[in-house]
C-alpha positions in Angstrom: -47.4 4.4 -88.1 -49.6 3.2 -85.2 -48.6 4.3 -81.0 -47.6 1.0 -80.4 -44.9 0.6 -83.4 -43.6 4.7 -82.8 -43.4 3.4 -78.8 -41.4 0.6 -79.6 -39.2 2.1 -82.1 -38.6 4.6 -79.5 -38.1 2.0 -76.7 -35.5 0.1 -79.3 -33.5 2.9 -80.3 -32.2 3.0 -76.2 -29.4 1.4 -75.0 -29.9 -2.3 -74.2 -29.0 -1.8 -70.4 -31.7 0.9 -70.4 -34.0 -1.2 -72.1 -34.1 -3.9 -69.3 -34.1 -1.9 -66.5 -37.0 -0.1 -68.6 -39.9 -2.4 -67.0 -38.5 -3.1 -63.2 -38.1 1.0 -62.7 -42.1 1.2 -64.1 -43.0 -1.3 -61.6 -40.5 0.1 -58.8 -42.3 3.4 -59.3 -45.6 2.0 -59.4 -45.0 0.0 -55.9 -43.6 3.3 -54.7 -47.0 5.3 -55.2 -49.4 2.6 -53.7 -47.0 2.6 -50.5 -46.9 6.4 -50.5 -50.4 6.4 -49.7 -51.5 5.4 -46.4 -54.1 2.6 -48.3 -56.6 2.3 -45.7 -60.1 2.3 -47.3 -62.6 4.1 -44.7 -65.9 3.3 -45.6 -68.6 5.7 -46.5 -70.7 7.0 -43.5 -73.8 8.6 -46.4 -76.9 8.5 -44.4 -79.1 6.6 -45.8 -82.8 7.4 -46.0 -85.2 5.0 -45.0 -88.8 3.9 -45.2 -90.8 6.2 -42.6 -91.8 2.2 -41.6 -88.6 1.7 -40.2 -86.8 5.1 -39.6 -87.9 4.5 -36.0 -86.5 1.1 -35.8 -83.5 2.8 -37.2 -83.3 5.9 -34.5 -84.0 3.3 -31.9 -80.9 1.1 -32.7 -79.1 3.6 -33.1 -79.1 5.1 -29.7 -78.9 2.0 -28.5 -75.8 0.8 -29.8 -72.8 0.2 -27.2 -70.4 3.5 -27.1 -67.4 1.4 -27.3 -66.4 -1.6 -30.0 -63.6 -3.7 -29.1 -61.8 -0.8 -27.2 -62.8 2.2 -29.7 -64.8 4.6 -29.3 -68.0 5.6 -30.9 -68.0 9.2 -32.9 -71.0 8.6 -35.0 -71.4 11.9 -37.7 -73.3 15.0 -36.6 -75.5 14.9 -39.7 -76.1 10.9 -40.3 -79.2 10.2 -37.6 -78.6 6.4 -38.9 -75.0 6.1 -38.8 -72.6 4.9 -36.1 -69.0 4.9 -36.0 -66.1 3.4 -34.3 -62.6 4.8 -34.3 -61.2 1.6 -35.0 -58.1 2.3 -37.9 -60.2 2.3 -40.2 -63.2 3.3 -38.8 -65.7 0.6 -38.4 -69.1 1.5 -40.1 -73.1 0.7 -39.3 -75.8 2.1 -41.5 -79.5 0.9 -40.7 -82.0 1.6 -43.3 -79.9 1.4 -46.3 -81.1 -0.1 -49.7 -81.5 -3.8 -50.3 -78.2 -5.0 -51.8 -78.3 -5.4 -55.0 -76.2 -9.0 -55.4 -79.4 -10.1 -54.2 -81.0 -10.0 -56.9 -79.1 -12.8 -58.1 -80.5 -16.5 -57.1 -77.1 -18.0 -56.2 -76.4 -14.8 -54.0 -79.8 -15.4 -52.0 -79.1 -18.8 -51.5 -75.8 -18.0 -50.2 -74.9 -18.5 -46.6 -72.8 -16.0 -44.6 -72.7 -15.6 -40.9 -75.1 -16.4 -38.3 -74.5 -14.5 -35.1 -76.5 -15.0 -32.1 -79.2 -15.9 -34.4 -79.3 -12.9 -36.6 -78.8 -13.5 -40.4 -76.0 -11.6 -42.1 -75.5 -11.2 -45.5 -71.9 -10.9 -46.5 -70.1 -9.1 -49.3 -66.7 -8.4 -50.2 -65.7 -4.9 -50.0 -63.1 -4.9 -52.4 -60.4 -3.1 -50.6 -59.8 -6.3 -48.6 -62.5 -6.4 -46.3 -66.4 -7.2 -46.3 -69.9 -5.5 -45.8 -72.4 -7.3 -43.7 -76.1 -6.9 -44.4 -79.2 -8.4 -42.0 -81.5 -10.3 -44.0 -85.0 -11.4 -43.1 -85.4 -8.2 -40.9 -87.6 -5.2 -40.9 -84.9 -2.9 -42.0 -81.7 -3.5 -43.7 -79.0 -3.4 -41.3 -75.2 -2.5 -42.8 -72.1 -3.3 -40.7 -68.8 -2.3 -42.9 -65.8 -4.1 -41.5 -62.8 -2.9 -43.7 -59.3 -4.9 -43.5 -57.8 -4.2 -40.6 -60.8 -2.9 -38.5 -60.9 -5.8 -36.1 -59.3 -8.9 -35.9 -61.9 -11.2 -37.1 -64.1 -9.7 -40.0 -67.1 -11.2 -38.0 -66.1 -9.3 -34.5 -67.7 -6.3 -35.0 -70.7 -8.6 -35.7 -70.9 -9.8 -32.3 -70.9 -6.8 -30.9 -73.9 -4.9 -32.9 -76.2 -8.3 -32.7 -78.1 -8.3 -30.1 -78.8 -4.9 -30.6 -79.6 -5.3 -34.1 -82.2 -8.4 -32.5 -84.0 -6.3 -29.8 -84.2 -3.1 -31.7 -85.0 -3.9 -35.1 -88.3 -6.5 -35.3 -88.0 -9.9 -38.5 -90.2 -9.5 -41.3 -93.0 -11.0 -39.1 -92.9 -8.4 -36.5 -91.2 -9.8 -33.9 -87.9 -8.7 -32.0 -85.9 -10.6 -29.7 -84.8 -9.3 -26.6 -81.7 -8.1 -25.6 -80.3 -10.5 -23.1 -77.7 -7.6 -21.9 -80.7 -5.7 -21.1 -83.0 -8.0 -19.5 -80.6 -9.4 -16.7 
């Protein structure tokens, strides 16, 4: 006698009030235990480990970046030189120098379009906790900007904010950067 034909013996020889309330109690105490936890993803803040190339790129933007996104405050970790964070709930996540990502390898991922902000090229993926993870393309070093649900209003926000950073800090694939306008006022 198999699991499945011993379960459902089992599950038939119950009362038949107790049988139907069998499946809504399962899926009562299954909604129970997601809500229990707080179910905020934070994304990672690994350091990644770049290319000598562009580990200076990296260090510059990093010190460069504003101390303050959208009202929160930066606490970047004390042992990631290449990772800033905001305390945005949840925490709001750039990593510069990480690996290409590897959707694009496929051809329909390359040839998709995500957002443009002040004319820096992102790269967007879902997260899958609800939010998405923004990569630069076309630039000397890969750029990461993790915006979880919930981090700002707009997925794209935090976006705005790191760009022109991103532009005058870290140069395209021909060498060049682009000033930051903030900066030369």
């Amino acid at each position: 006698m198999s699991r499945t034909q011993r379960a459902r013996r089992a599950l038939q020889a119950l009362p038949a009030p107790v049988r139907w309330l069998a499946a809504p109690l399962v899926l009562l105490a299954c909604t129970g235990a997601v809500l229990m936890t707080d179910g905020s993803y934070q994304p990672p803040v690994t350091a990644p480990e770049p290319p000598a190339q562009v580990a200076g790129f990296c260090a510059a933007l990093i010190k460069a970046l504003p101390s303050t996104m959208l009202g929160h405050p930066r606490a970047d970790p004390a042992n990631s030189p290449y990772v800033a964070v905001w305390r945005s709930s949840p925490r709001t996540v750039l990593r510069c120098g990480v690996a290409r990502p590897k959707s694009l390898d496929s051809l329909a991922n390359q040839m998709s379009i995500g957002p443009n902000v002040d004319n820096l090229q992102w790269y967007l993926e879902k997260d899958g906790h609800g939010g998405y993870r923004f990569t630069t393309t076309l630039r000397a070093a890969y750029v990461e900007v993790a915006a979880p649900a919930g981090a700002t209003v707009n997925a794209t926000d935090a976006l705005a904010v790191v760009s022109p950073t991103v532009l005058a800090k870290v140069p395209d694939l021909s060498g060049q950067f682009v000033p930051d306008q903030d900066t030369e006022q």
